[in-house]
N, C-alpha and C positions, 0 to 999 in steps of 0.2 A: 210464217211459212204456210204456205196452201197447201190444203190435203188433197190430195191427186187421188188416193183411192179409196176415199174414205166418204159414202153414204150416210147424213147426218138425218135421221130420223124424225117426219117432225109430230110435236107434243101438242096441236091444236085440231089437228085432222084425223081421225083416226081409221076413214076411208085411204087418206091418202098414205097411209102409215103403213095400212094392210098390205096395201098393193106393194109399196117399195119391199117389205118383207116378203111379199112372196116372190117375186123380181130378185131377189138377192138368193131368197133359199134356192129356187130353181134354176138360178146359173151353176158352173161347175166353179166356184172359185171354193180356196179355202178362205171362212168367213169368221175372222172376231169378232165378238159383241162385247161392246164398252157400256158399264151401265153407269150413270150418275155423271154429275156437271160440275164437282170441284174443281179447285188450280189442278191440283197433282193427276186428276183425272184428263182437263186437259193437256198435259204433259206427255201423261202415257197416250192419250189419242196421236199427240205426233211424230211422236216416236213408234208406236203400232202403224201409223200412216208410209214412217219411211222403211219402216222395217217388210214392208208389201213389196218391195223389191230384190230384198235376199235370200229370195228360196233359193238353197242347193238343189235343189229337184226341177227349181222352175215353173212349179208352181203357179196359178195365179189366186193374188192372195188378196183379201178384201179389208175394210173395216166397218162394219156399222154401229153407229153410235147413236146411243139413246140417253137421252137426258135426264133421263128420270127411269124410275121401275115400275110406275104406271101403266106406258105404255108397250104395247105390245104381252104384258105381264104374261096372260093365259097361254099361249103360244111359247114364249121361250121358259117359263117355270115347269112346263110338263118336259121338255126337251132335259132340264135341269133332274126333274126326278125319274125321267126313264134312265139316265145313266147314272143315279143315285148319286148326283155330288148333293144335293139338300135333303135326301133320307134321315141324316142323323139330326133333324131340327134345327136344322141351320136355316134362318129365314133369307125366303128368296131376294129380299131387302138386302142381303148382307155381300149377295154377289155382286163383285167388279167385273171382272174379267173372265170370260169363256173362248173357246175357239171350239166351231164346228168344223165336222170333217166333210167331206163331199162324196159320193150325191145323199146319201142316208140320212146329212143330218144328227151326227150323234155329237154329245159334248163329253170329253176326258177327262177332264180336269179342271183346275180355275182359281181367280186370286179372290181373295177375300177383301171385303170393301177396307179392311188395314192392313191389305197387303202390298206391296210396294209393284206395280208395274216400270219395271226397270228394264234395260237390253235385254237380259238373260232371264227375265223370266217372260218377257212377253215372245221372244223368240222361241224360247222350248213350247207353248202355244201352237204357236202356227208349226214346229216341226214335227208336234205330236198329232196333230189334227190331219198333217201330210201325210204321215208315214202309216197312220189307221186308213187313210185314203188309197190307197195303193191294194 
C-alpha cells in the first residue's frame, strides 16, 4: 500500500533532512514521528499512514518517518526532554513512536521501542496531540 501522508526522512542528506523537518514542523498538521526501520515498525508506519485520515476533529494529520535515530537526533531528543518523556534515563535510542501537537511543537506521550504500535494506540497519539492542539 502507498503512503499518501507520510514524509520518509532521508538517512544520507542531512541538508536535505533539515529542510523536510523544518517544512513538516512549520505546517499546521498534527505530526507523528516514527523512529527505527524494523518489520513491526513498518507495519505501524501503515497503519499510522492510514490512520491520517480519521480525525474526529478533522484534523490534518501527518507522519514522518525516520529510519534510524541518528538523524535528525539533536532536534527531536530536546523536543523529547522539554516534555520529559526521557527525563527518567530513558535513552532516546529507546523511543518509537511520538505525536506532536500543533503549532508549539510539544510531545505528550510515546511508545517505547517494545511497545506495540497497534490501531489503539497509535490513535490515542494523534488524538492526544489534537486535543492539546486546540
Amino acid at each position: 500500500m502507498p503512503l499518501l501522508k507520510t514524509t520518509e526522512i532521508p538517512l544520507n542528506d542531512d541538508v536535505l533532512a533539515q529542510q523536510m523537518y523544518q517544512e513538516l514542523t512549520q505546517s499546521d498538521k498534527i505530526l507523528m514521528v516514527i523512529l527505527g526501520d524494523s518489520e513491526s515498525i513498518k507495519k505501524g508506519v501503515n497503519l499510522a499512514d492510514e490512520l491520517t485520515d480519521t480525525s474526529p476533529t478533522n484534523e490534518n494529520r501527518w507522519v514522518m518517518w525516520i529510519k534510524n535515530h541518528t538523524v535528525l537526533k539533536p532536534q527531536l531528543q530536546s523536543i523529547l526532554i522539554e516534555a520529559q518523556i526521557i527525563q527518567d534515563g530513558t535513552p532516546y535510542e529507546e523511543i518509537k513512536t511520538f505525536c506532536l501537537t500543533r503549532p508549539n511543537r510539544k510531545a505528550l506521550s510515546r511508545i517505547h521501542k517494545n511497545g506495540e504500535m497497534d490501531f489503539t494506540r497509535l490513535e490515542s497519539l494523534f488524538v492526544e496531540a489534537e486535543k492539546a492542539s486546540i
